[in-house]
C-alpha positions in Angstrom: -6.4 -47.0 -74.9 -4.7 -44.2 -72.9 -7.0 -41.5 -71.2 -5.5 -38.4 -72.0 -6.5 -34.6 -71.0 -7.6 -34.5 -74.7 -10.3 -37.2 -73.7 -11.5 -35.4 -70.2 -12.0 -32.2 -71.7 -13.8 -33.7 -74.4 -15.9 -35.7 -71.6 -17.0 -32.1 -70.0 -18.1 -30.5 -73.5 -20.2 -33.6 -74.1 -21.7 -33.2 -70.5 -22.2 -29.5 -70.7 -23.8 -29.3 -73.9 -26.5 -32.1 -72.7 -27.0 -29.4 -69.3 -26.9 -25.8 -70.8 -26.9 -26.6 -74.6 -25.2 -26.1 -77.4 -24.9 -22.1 -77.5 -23.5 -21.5 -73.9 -21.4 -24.6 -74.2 -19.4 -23.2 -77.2 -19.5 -19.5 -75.9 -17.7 -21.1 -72.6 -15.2 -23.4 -74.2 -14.5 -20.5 -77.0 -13.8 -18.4 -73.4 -11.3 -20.8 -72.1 -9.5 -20.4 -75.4 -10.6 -23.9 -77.0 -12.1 -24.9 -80.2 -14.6 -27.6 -80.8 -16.7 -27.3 -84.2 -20.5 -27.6 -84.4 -21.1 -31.1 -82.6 -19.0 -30.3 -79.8 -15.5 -31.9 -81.1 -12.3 -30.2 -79.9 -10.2 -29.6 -83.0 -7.5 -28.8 -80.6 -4.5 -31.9 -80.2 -1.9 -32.2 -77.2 -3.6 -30.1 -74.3 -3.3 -30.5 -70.7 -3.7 -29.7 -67.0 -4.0 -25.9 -67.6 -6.6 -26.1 -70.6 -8.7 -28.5 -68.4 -8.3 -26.3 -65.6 -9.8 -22.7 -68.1 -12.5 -24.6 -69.3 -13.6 -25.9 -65.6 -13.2 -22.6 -64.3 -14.5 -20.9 -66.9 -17.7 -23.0 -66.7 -18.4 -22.6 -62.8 -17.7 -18.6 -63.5 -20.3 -18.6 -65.6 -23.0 -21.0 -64.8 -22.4 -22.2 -60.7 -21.3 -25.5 -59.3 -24.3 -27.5 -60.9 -22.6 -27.4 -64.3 -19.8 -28.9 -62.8 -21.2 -31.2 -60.6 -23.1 -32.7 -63.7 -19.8 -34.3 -65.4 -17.8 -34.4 -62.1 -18.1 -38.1 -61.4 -17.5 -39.2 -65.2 -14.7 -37.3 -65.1 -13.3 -38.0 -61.5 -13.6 -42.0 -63.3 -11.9 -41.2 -66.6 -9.1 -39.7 -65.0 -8.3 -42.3 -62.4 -8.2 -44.7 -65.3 -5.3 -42.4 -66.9 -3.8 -41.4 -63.5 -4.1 -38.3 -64.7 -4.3 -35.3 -62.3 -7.1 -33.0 -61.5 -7.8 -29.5 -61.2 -9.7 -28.6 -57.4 -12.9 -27.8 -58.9 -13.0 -31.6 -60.0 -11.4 -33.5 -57.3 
């Protein structure tokens, strides 16, 4: 299977909603300008470096570097398997 952006983004909503729930972790990835439906899905197909990139920003805006130290390593693993770059706050 190919790791795409589609899977690392869906990696950090997973993540987040165990740390800050289900409530901020929609209000966040609504903010970054994605969509995921009640159990955390993206609906969204085809996005990238720049969506990844919102939604990790958008998450250490609002809630500090422990919400992104929380899926850091799974993601920093996922990634490498794809060869698939990495915003700073990640990497």
């Amino acid at each position: 299977m190919e790791v795409t952006y589609n899977d690392l983004l869906q990696l950090i909503i997973q993540r987040e909603m165990g740390i800050l729930g289900p409530e901020k972790t929609h209000e966040t990835v609504k903010q970054a300008g994605l969509n995921i439906d009640n159990d955390g899905n993206l609906l969204d197909e085809n996005l990238g470096f720049s969506e990844l990139e919102k939604l990790i920003e958008a998450f250490h805006t609002n809630y500090g570097p422990v919400t992104v130290m929380g899926c850091k390593i799974a993601v920093l693993r996922l990634a490498r398997q794809g060869n698939l770059e990495l915003p700073k706050l990640l990497s």
